[in-house]
C-alpha positions in Angstrom: 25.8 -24.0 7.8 25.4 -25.2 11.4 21.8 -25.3 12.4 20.3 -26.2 15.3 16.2 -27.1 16.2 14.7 -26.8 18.9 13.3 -29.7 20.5 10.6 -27.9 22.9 7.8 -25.9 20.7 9.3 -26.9 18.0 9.1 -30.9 17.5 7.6 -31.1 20.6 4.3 -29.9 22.1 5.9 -29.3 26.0 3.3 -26.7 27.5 0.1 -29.2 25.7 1.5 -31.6 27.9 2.7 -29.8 31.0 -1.0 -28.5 31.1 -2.6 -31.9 30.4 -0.5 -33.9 33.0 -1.2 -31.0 35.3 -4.7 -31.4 35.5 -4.2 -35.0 36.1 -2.6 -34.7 38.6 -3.8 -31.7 40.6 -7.5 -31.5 38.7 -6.5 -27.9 37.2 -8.6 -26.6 34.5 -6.2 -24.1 33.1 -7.4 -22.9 29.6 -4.8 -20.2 28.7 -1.8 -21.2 26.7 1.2 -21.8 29.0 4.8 -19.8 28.3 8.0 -19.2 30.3 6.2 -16.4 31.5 3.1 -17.7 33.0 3.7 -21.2 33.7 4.3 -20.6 37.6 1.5 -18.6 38.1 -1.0 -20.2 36.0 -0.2 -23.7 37.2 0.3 -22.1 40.9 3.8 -23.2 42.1 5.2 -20.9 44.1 8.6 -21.3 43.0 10.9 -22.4 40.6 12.2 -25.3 43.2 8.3 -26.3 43.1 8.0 -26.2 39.4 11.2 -28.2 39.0 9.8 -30.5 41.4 7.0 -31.3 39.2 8.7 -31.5 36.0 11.8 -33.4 37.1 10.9 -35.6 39.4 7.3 -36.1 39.6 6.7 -36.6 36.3 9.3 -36.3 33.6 8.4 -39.4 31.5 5.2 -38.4 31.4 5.7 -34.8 30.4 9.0 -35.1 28.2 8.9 -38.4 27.0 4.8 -38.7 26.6 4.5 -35.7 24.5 2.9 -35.3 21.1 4.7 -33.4 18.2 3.2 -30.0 17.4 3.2 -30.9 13.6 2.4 -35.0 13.2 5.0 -36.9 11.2 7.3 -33.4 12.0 10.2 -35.7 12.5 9.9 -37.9 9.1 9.8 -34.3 7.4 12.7 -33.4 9.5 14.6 -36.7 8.4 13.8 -36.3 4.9 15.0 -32.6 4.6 18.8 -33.7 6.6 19.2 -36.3 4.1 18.6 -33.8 1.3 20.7 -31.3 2.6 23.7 -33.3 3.8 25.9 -29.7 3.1 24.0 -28.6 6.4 24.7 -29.4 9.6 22.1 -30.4 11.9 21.6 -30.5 15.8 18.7 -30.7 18.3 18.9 -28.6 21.6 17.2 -28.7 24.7 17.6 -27.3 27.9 16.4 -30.4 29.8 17.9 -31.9 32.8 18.1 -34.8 35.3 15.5 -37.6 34.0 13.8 -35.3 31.6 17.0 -36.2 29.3 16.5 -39.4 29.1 12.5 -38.8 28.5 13.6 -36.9 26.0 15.4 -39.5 24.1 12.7 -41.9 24.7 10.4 -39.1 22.9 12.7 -39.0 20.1 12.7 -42.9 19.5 9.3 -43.1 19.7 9.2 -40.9 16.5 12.1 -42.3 14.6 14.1 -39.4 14.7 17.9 -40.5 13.9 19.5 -37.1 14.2 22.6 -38.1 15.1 23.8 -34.7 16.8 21.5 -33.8 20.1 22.7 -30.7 22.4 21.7 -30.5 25.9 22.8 -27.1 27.0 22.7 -25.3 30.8 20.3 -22.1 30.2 23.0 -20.2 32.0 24.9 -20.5 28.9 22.2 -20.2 26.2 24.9 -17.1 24.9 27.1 -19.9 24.2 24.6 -21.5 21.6 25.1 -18.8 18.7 28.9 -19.7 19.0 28.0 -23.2 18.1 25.2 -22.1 15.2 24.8 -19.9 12.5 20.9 -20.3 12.6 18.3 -21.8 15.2 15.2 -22.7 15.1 13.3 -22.1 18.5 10.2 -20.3 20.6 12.5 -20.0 23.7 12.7 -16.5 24.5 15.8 -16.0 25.6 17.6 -17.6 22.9 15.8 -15.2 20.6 16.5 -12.0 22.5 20.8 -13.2 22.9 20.9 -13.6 18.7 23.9 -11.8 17.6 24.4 -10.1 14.5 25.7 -12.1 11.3 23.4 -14.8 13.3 19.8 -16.0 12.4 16.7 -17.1 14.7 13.4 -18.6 13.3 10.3 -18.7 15.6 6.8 -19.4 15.3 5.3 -17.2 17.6 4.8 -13.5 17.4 7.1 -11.7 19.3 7.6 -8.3 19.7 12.0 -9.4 19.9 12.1 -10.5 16.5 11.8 -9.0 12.9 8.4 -10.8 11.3 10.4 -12.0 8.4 12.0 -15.1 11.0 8.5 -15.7 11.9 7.1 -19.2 10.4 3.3 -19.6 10.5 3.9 -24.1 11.1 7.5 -25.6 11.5 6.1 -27.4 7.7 7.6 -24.3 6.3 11.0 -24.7 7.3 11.5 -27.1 4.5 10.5 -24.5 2.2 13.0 -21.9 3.3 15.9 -20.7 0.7 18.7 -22.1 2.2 16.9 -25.5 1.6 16.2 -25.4 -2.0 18.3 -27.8 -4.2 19.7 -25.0 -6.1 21.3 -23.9 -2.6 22.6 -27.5 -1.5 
């Protein structure tokens, strides 16, 4: 099975960090969780272009590469689970671009992840990840709502898109899913 994780809100806590280097930087106070949905308005940019801006060029190493995991010692878990399911396929995506690539590698090093397959897709063509994958693991939105049928999607946020059986409570629990029990390897 080809599987892919998601690197943002899954390994990686992006919208902790987006709000933290925020406030550094403009002395925001914003309390609410951040999403696709409300990042512009709750970090006031006034456009994409501005909000861009500020990720990709202002601070990109900071945000991308600076970030925490959402779960600590995620990765090792992550690492541990490839190597006992070698019969799986395994690739990280992300939709990052310009110099938050390269932050995100740095991230990813800074962890100790060795996953050797890493997908940096164009979110014009996010339709084009389910011909790549049979299941992904993400909280992006639009991924979940473009799943095909005879295709899977795990999240860990409640969303009104997706039936509550793909919904995971921590991204611990992946390694206790079916299709990663021994008797399935």
């Amino acid at each position: 099975m080809k599987i892919a994780i998601s690197i943002n809100g899954v390994i990686r806590d992006l919208f902790g960090k987006i709000r933290q280097v925020h406030s550094k930087y403009y002395d925001s106070d914003v309390q609410e969780d951040l999403n696709y949905d409300n990042i512009k308005e709750l970090l006031n940019f006034k456009d994409d272009d501005a909000l861009l801006e500020f990720l990709y060029r202002e601070a990109p190493m900071e945000i991308f590469g600076h970030a925490k995991e959402i779960q600590n010692n995620f990765i090792r878990s992550l690492t541990i689970l490839m190597g006992e399911n070698k019969n799986h396929e395994f690739t990280l995506i992300s939709d990052e671009v310009g110099r938050g690539i390269s932050a995100t590698f740095w991230f990813l090093a800074k962890y100790g992840c060795d996953v050797k397959n890493i997908k940096f897709y164009n979110v014009k063509d996010i339709s084009d990840l389910w011909d790549e994958f049979d299941l992904i693991f993400t909280n992006d939105e639009p991924i979940i709502k473009s799943r095909p049928k005879g295709k899977e999607v795990y999240t860990f946020n409640k969303t009104k898109n997706i039936d509550s059986k793909y919904v995971l409570e921590s991204v611990i629990e992946i390694e206790n899913l079916k299709i990663f029990k021994k008797e399935n390897a």
